[in-house]
C-alpha positions in Angstrom: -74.5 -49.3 -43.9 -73.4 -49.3 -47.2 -72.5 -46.0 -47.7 -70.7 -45.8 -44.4 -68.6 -48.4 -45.8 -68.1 -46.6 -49.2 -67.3 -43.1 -47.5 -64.2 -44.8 -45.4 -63.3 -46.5 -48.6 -62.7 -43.5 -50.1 -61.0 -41.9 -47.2 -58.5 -44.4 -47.2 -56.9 -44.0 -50.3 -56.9 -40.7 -50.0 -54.4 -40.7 -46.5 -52.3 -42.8 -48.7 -51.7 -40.8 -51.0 -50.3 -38.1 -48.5 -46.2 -37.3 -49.0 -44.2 -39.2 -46.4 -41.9 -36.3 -45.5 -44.3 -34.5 -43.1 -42.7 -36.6 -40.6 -43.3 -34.8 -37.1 -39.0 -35.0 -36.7 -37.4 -31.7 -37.4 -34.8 -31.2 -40.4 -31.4 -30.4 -39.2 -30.4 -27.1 -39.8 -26.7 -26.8 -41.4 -23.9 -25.7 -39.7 -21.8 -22.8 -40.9 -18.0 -22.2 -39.8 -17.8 -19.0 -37.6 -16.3 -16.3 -40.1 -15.4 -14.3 -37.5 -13.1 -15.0 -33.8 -14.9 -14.6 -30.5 -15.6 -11.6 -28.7 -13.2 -13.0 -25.9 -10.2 -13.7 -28.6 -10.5 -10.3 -29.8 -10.6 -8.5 -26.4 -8.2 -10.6 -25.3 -5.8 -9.4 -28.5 -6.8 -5.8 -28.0 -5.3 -6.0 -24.7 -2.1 -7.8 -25.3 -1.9 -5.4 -28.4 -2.4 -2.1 -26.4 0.0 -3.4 -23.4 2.8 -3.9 -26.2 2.2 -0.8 -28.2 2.5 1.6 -24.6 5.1 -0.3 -23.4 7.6 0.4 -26.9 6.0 4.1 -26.5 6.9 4.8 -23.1 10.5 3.5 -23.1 10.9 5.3 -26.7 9.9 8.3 -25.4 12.3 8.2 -21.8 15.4 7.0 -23.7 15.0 9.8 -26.5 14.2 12.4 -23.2 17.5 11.0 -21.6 19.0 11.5 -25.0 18.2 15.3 -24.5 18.8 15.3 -21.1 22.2 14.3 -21.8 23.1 16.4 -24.8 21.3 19.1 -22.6 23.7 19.2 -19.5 26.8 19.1 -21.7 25.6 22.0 -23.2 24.4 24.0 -20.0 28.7 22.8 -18.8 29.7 24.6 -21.8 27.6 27.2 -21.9 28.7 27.9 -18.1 32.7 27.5 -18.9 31.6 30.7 -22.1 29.5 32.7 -20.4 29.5 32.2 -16.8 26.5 30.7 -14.3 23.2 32.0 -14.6 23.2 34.9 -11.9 19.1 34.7 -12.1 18.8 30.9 -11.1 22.1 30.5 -8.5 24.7 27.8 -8.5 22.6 25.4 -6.3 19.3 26.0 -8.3 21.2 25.5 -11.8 23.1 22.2 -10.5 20.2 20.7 -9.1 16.8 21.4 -10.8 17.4 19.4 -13.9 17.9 16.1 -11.9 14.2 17.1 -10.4 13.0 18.0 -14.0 14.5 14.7 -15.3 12.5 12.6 -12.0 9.6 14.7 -12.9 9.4 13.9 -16.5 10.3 9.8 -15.7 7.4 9.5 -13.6 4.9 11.2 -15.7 5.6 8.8 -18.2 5.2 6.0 -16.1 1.8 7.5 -14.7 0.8 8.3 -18.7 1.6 4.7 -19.1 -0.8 3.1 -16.4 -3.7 5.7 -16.7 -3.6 5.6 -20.3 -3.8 1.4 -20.0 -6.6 1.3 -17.5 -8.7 3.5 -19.8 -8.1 1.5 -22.5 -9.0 -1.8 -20.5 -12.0 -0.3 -19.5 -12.9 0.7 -22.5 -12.6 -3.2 -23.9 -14.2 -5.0 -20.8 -16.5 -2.4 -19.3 -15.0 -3.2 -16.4 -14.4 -0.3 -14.3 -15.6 0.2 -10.6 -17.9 3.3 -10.9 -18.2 6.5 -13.2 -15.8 8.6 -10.5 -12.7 6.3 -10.7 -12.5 6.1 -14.5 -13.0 10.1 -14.1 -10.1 10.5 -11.7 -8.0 8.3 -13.7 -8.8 10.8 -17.0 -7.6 13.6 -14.9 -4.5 12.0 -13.9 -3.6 11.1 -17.4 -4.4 14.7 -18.0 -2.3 15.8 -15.2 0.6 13.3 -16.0 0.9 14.5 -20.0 1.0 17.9 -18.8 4.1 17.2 -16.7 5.9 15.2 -19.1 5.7 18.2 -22.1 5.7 21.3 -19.6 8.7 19.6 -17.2 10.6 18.6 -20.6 10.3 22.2 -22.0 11.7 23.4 -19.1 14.6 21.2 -19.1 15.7 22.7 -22.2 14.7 26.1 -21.4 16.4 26.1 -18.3 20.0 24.7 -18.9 20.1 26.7 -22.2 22.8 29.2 -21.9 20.8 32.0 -23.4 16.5 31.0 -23.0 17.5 30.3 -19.3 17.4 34.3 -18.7 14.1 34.2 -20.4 11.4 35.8 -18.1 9.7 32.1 -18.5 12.6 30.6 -16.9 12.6 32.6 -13.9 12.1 31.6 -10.3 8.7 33.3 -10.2 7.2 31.4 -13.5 8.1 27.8 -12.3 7.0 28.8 -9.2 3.1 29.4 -11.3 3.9 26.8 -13.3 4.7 24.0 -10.0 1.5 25.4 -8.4 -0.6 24.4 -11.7 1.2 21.1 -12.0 0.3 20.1 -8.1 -3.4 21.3 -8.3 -4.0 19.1 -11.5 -2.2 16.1 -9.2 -4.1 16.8 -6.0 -7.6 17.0 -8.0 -7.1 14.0 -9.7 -5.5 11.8 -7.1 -8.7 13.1 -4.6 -11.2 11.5 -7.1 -9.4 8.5 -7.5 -9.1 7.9 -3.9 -12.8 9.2 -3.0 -14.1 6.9 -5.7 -12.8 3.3 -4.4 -11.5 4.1 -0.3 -11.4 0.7 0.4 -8.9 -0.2 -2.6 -6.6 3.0 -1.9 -6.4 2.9 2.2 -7.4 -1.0 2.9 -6.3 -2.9 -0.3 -9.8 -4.5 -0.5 -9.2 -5.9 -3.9 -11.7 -8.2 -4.3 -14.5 -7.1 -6.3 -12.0 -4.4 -8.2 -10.5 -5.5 -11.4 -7.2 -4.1 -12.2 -6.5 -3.5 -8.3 -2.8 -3.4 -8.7 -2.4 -1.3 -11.4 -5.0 1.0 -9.6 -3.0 1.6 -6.9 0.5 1.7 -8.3 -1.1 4.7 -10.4 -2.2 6.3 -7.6 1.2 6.0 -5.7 3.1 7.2 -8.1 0.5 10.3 -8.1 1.0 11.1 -4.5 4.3 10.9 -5.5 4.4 13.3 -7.8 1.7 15.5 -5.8 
């Protein structure tokens, strides 16, 4: 009995002895400022940024092509008054093709704008309806810079007194050429409206981000087609 009570006597003290921080409540951990802005600020700036950036870009690059287009016809009047109409393209033809090159070249730019913003949205947000539509849309932008540099060229080329009897401004090459330029619309307007049939014939926009901008692209497409 003795013993017992020496044992716990001994046991005692030696509990007491025992730090009084391993307290079963847990430390706080310190909190550090964020050193860097969310991912939805900087998605949300990347979009406002790009939107900005194509919008200066695309009415840059139609007021310097109107600038062209301008200087362009005065010297095709000129060249006309010196050295007579172009026999090879007709009076008709000559009058009215550039105002169809200058409606060509508008509304590429204006498709390069939208295509070129939805694949850059997309990009960001991962937010595109399937694999097909952001295919179709890469095919339009392909199909809408080819317009704007081939229809431009060919603006100069074709009221230039002197390039406009160049075999590559004859009848028959814009002829090839037009052909090219409606395939390359027709492909990429058929994926776009095979990929998402409800947006393009219904307007189902629900479930479809970017829905507007979708289909104003693809207007102006079968416009162009």
């Amino acid at each position: 009995m003795s013993s017992s009570i020496s044992m716990s006597s001994t046991i005692v003290p030696s509990l007491s002895i025992l730090p009084s921080s391993t307290s079963l409540t847990p430390t706080p951990t310190p909190s550090f400022p964020p050193t860097s802005p969310s991912t939805a600020d900087r998605l949300s700036y990347l979009s406002t940024t790009t939107t900005g950036l194509i919008a200066c870009l695309t009415i840059m690059l139609a007021l310097m092509y109107l600038v062209v287009f301008s200087w362009s016809l005065r010297y095709m009047r000129e060249g006309e008054k010196k050295w007579g109409v172009n026999k090879g393209s007709g009076v008709v033809v000559g009058r009215w093709a550039p105002v169809g090159y200058a409606f060509l070249v508008l509304s590429s730019l204006t498709e390069v704008a939208l295509s070129s913003w939805l694949i850059l949205q997309w990009k960001f947000n991962h937010n595109f309806p399937n694999a097909y539509t952001r295919a179709g849309t890469r095919l339009i932008l392909f199909a809408s810079s080819w317009t704007t540099l081939t229809a431009s060229t060919y603006t100069v080329l074709f009221t230039h007194p002197s390039y406009s009897r160049h075999p590559i401004s004859s009848i028959g090459a814009q002829a090839i050429w037009a052909f090219l330029t409606w395939l390359f619309w027709v492909v990429g307007a058929g994926v776009v409206n095979a990929s998402i049939p409800g947006v393009i014939d219904r307007g189902a926009c629900r479930e479809v981000a970017y829905c507007v901008q979708i289909r104003g692209m693809f207007g102006v497409a079968v416009l162009e087609r």
